[in-house]
C-alpha positions in Angstrom: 0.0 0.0 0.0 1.1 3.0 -1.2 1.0 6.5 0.5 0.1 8.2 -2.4 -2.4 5.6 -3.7 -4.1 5.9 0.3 -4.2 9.4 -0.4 -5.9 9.3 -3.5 -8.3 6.8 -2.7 -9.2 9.0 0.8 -10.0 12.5 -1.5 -12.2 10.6 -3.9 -14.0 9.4 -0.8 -14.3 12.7 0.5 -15.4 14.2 -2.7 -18.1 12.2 -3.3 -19.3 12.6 0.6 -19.4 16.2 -0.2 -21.2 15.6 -3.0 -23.7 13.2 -2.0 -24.1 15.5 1.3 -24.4 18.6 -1.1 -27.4 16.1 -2.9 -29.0 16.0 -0.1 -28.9 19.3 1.3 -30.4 20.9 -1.8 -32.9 18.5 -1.9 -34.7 19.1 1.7 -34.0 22.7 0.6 -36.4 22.3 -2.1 -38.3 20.2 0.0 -39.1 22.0 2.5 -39.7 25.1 0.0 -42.1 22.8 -1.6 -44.1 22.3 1.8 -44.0 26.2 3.0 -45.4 27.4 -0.7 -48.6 24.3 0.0 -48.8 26.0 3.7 -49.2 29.0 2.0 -51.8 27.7 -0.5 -53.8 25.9 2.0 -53.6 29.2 4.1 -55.1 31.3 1.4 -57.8 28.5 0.7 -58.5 28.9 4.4 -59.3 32.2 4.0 
């Protein structure tokens, strides 16, 4: 096992956990967007 090769290996790990955590952020972003804009509908239908 090489140093460099362990190094390698560990960024693409990372990378890809940032990216996949990145995924994920975005999409409860939208998500929860998504469910304040039907609060807001359901709101107005209220009224």
């Amino acid at each position: 096992m090489s140093p460099m090769w362990w190094t390698s290996l560990m960024m693409m790990f990372l990378s890809s956990l940032l990216l996949i955590m990145t995924l994920i952020y975005f999409d409860t972003e939208s998500k929860t967007k998504n469910i304040m804009m039907f609060n807001k509908k359901s709101m107005i239908w209220k009224w």
